[in-house]
N, C-alpha and C positions, 0 to 999 in steps of 0.2 A: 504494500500500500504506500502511497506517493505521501512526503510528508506534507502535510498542507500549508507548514508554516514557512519551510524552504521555496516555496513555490511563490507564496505570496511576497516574500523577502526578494525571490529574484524577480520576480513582475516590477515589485517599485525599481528597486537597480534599474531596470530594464527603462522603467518611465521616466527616471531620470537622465536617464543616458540619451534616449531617443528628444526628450524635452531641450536637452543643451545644442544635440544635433542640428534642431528645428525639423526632427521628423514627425510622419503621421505616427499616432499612437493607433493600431488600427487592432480590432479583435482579432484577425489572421496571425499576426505577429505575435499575441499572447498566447493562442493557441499552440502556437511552436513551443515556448515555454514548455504551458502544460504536458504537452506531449514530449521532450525530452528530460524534464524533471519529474516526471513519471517513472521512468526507466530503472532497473537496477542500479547503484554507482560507479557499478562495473561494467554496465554493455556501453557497447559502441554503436553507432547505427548513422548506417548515409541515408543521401536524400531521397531515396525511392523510396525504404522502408518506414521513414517516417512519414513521406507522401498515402503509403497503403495503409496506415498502422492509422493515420489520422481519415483518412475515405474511408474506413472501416468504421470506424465513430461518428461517421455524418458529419463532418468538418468538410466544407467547401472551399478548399484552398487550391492554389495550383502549384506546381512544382517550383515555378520562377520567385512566389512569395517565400518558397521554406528556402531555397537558396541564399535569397535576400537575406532574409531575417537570421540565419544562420550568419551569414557572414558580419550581421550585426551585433550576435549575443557574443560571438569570437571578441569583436574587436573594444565591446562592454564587458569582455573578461567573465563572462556566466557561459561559455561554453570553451572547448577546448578541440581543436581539428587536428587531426591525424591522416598523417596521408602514408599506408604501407604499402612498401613495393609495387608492384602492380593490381592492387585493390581503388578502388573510387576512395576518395573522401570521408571517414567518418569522424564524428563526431562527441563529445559526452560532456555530461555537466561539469560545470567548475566551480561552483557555488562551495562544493564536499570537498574539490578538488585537493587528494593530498599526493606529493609526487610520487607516481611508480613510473617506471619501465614498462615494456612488452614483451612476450616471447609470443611470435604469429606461426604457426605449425603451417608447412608450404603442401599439404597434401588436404587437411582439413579445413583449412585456413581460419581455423579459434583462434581468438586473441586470449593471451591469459595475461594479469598483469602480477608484477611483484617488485617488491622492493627488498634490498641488500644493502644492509650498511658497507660492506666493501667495497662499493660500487661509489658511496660518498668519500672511503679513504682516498682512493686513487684519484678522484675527481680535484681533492686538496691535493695530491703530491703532484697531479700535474699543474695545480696551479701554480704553487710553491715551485717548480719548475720553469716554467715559463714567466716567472715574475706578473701572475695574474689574479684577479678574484673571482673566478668561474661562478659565475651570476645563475647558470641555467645547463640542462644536458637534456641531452635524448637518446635513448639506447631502445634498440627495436632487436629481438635476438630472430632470425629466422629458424626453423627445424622441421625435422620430416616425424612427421606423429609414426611414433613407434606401440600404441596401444593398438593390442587385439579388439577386435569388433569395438572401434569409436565410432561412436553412433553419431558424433558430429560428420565423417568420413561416410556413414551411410545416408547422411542428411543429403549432402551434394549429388 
């Protein structure tokens, strides 16, 4: 169940953000909200499946508004875009947003995320190396799903 409080937390962000812009505040646009602060805090999802996922709810919106609006909640920091290898564009909320990584399986193609403190050691020694303060990273691992009968592999 979506938290309600999160939701309405990221709508105002959102109306303030769009209010400094001078853009429309239109219900399409909150709608995206609802329907990606809905989501687990873990899934990922591009624009078709929130295109279907929301035409499925009787949401009248069309593809060009949830792109838009996407590329709005990105740049108001309540969303977060991902682009792996050769997959489309997704997606997830930033509101929860705490840093992991990914490991994307190249046969299944599940995202799993995880986080390793050793991954922040090395991240200081390269900075301490390069005479930097590494502000940010992004590590995506690829792999070949080595489970028997993954039923994400039978999805496909």
């Amino acid at each position: 169940m979506a938290d309600k409080a999160l939701i309405e937390k990221a709508k105002k962000i959102f109306e303030n953000f769009l209010s400094k812009q001078g853009s429309r505040k239109t219900p399409e646009r909150f709608s995206v909200i609802d329907e990606l602060y809905s989501l687990p805090e873990d899934e990922h999802m591009d624009v078709e499946g929130l295109f279907l996922s929301m035409r499925n709810k009787g949401y009248t919106i069309s593809r060009a508004t949830i792109y838009n609006t996407l590329d709005l909640l990105v740049e108001s920091g309540l969303a977060v875009k991902h682009q792996f290898k050769d997959k489309v564009a997704l997606y997830e909320q930033a509101l929860t947003y705490k840093h992991h990584d990914h490991h994307v399986c190249n046969q299944c193609r599940k995202i799993r995320e995880f986080s390793d403190p050793k991954i922040n050691e090395i991240k200081d020694l390269i900075g301490k190396e390069f005479s930097s303060s590494i502000t940010s990273h992004s590590l995506v691992l690829y792999g070949d799903c080595k489970i028997e009968n993954c039923e994400n592999l039978n999805q496909i």
